[in-house]
N, C-alpha and C positions, 0 to 999 in steps of 0.2 A: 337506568330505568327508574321514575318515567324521563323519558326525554323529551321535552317540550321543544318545539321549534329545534329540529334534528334536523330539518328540514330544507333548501335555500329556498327563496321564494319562487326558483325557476324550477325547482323538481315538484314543489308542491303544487305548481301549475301544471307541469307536464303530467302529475301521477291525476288530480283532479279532470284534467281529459284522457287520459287513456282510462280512466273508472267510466266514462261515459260509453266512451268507443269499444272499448276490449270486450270480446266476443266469447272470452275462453274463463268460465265460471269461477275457477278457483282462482287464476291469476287477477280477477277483481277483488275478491276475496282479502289475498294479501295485498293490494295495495290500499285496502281500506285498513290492514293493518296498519301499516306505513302513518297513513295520513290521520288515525285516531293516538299513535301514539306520537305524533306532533302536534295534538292537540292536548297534549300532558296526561292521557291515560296511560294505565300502569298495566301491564300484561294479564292481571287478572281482571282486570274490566273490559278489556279489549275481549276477552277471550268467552266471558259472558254476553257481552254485545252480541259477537258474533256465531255464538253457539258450538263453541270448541274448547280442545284443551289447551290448557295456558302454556302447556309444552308445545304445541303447536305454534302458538301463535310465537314465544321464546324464540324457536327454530327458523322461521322465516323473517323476524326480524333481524336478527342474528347473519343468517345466509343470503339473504335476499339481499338485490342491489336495487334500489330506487331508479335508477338511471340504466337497468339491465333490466326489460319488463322478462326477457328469455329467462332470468335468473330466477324468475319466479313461477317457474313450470317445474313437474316433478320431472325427476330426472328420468323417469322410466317413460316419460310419453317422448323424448325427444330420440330415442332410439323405435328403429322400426321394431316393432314385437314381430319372431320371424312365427310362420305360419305351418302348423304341420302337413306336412304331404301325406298322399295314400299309404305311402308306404311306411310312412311312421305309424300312422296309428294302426294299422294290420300290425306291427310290431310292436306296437301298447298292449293290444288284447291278446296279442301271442303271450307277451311275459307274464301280462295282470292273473292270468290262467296258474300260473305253474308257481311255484315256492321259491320263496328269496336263496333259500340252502342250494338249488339249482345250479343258480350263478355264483356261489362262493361266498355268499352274505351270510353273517352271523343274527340278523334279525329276522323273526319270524312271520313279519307281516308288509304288506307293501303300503305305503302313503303316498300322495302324490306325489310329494319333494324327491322321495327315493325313487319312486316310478320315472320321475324330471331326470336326474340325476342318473341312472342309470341307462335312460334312453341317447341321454348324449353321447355316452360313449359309445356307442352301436352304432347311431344316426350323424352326429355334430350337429343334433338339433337342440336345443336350449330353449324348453317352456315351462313357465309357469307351474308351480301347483293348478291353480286355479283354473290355468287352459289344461292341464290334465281332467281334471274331475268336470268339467264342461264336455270332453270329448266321452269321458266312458259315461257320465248321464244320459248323451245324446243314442250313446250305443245301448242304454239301458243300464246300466251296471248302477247300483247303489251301496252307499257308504255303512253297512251297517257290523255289528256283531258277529265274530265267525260264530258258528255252532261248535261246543263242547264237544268231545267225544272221548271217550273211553276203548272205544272198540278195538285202537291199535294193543292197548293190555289185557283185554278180554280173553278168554278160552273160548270156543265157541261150544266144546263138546261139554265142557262140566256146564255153563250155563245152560244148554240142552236138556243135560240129563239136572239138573236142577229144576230146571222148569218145568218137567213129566212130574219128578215129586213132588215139587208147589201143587200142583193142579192134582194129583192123587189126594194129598190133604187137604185140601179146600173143598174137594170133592164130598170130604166122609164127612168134613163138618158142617156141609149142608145136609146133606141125609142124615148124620148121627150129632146133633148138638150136643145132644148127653153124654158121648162115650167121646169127643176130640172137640177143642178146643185149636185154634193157631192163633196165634197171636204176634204180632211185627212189632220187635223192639229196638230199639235206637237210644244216643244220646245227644244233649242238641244242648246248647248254652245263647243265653239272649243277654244283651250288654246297653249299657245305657248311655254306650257312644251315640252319636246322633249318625245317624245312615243318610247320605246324600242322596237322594232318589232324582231323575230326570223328571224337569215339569212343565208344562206350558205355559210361555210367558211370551210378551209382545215382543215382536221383531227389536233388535236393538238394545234391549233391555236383560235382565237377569235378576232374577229373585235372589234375596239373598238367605243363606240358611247358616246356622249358627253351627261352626266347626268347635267348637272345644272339644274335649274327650274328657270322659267324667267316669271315674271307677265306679266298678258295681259292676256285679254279671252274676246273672241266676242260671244255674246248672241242672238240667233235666234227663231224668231218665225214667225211662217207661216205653209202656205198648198197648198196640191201637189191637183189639177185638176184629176180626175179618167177619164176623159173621153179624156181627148188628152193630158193627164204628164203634165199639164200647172201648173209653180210655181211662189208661191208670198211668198219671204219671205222678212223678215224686221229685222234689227239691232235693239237689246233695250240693255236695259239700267240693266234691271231687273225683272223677271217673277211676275207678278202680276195681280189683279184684274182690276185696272183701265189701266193697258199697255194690259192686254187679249182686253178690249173692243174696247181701240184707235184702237189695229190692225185687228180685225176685222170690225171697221169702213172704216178704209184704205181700206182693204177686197173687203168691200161693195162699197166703192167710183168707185176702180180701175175694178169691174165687169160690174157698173151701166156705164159708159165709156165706156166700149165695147159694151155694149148692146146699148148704143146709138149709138154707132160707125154704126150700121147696119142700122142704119135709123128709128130707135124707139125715142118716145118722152119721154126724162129725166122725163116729169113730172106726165107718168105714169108707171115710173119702180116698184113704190112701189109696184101698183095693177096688170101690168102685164108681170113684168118681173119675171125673174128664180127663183124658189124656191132654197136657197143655203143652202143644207145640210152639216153640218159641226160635222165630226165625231172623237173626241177628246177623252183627257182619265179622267181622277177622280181627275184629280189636285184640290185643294181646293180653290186657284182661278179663278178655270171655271166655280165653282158651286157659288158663293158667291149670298145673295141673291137681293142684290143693282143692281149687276150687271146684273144680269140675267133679273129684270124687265127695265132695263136700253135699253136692247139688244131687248127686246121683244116690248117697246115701239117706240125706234128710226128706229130699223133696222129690221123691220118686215118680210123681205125676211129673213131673217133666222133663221136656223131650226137647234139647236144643239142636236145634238146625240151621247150620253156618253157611250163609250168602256164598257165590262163587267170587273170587277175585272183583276189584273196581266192577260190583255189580250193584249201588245205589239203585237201580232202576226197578229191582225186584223186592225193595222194601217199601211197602206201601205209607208206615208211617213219615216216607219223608215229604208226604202231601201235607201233613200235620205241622210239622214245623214250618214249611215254605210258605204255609195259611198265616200260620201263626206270625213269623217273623213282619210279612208283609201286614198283617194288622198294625205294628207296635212301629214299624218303618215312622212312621210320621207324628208318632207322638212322645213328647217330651214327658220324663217323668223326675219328680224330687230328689226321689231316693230309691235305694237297692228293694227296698219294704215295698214300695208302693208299682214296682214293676215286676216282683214278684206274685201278688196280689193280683194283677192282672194275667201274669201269664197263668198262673192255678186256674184262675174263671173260665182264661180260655182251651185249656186245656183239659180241665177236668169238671165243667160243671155246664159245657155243649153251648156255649155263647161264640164256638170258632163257627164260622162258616166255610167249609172244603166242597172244591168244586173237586169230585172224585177221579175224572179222567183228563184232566187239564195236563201239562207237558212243564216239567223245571227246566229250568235255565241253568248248567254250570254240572249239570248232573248224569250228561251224557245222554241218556236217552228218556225219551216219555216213562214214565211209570205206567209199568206194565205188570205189574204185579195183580191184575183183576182177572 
């Protein structure tokens, strides 16, 4: 390569009329390979000419016989493509239904190839991916994302009886603001990986997005106010038992503050300020047993109340981070400083915007915690 005059002058004649006469698109195609690259172009000029890859074009110069126009048809049209019967596909939607573990398979999801693959051995029928997902579009079915679930680890009785208490104390801290408090805390960390997000772009095309992974991650801990969205969160350093306690002291300092702020006396918020219900999840530094009497000693006004099992759905603040994250999705930052900076603003100074009954993704069910 290139090969100038590869050619003899009677194949160059034969391919220069069958380029005339030949009816079958791509087999003209490469024979203008042929005949550009016996005019001494080099397979990347060839390959821009004719608006492909130069491994393509490599490939049928290579395999293709000038003197064979058959040699230059893909190999999959010269076989008849066999056609599925009723009865095949009544047993596509029979399987597409039911779990790979059914039949003995160690993966958890079906794809065409293995929907292809698996049918043959029931049928001795042999199609495509692509005649698969053609047949169950036709039947309606589409390609998308299973839904998350939790429910196979769930209780159904403690989340029950969980869910009568949430709604008893949500109840009193709308009638009583002054005497109860709830408050949903969590811990959440944002990183200055770049997050691939799905986008729209023209058919045939793909945007490109910048993969590196770049250190830095800000560490959040705090909680959302249920009775007016009010948030306190804080930068650490590292989730733990003695960092749970500092920030719920913080917690306690920056509420006993406001409660003075109305005209109450700091020196008896212990005994008559707000009961601060604080409704967290199973981490095993929330539970620890130092701390807990620690909590129970110092900070008397509160009251922890622990989520039931893989129950995400009844912490309201994880609409806060899912807001949050999805803000910072698309945007690149310097440094650890200046993506900390942003999530502070948007977490604690109301520049987040949370659509409050919207539904997460990954988290098992809607957030139901309203």
């Amino acid at each position: 390569m290139p090969a100038k005059n590869c050619l003899s002058p009677e194949e160059k004649k034969n391919l220069q009329e069958a380029m005339r006469n030949e009816e079958r698109p791509e087999v003209r195609e490469r024979i203008l390979m042929f005949l550009l690259l016996n005019d001494g172009k080099t397979y990347q000029e060839i390959a821009e000419f004719i608006g492909c890859s130069q491994r393509r074009v490599a490939y049928w110069c290579v395999h293709g016989d000038p003197n064979n126009l058959d040699s230059l048809e893909d190999g999959r049209r010269k076989k008849q493509r066999p056609k599925a019967t009723e009865e095949y596909i009544n047993k596509l939607l029979e399987v597409v239904d039911k779990e790979p573990k059914e039949f003995g398979y160690e993966f958890g999801r079906w794809t065409g190839k293995r929907l292809a693959e698996h049918l043959e051995k029931e049928t001795g029928i042999l199609l495509s991916k692509s005649q698969i997902a053609r047949i169950l579009k036709a039947k309606k079915y589409v390609y998308i994302w299973g839904k998350y679930s939790l429910e196979d680890k769930q209780n159904p009785e403690k989340r029950k009886e969980f869910k009568e208490k949430l709604s008893e104390y949500l109840k009193l801290a709308k009638e009583k603001p002054e005497s109860i408090q709830v408050w949903f805390w969590d811990e959440c960390g944002f990183s200055l990986r770049v997050i691939r997000r799905r986008s729209w772009t023209k058919k045939g095309k793909r945007k490109k997005v910048k993969g590196q992974r770049r250190r830095g991650r800000v560490n959040i801990m705090g909680g959302l106010r249920y009775s007016d969205r009010k948030r306190v969160c804080f930068v650490i350093k590292k989730g733990n038992s003695e960092t749970f306690y500092e920030q719920l002291k913080k917690l306690n300092e920056y509420l006993k503050e406001e409660w003075v702020s109305q005209g109450n006396n700091p020196e008896e918020f212990e005994k008559k300020g707000p009961k601060i219900v604080i409704i967290l999840d199973n981490a095993s530094f929330h539970k620890k047993k130092e701390i807990i009497e620690k909590i129970e000693a110092e900070l008397p006004n509160i009251i922890l109340e622990y989520l039931p099992a893989y129950s995400p759905d009844y912490n309201l603040i994880e609409l806060v981070w899912h807001s949050a994250k999805e803000y910072i999705a698309h945007r690149e930052f310097e440094n650890r400083e200046e993506l900390e900076k942003t999530v502070r603003k948007l977490l604690n100074e109301g520049e987040l915007i949370i659509h409050w009954n919207r539904k997460i993704k990954n988290k098992g069910n809607a957030i139901n915690a309203m």
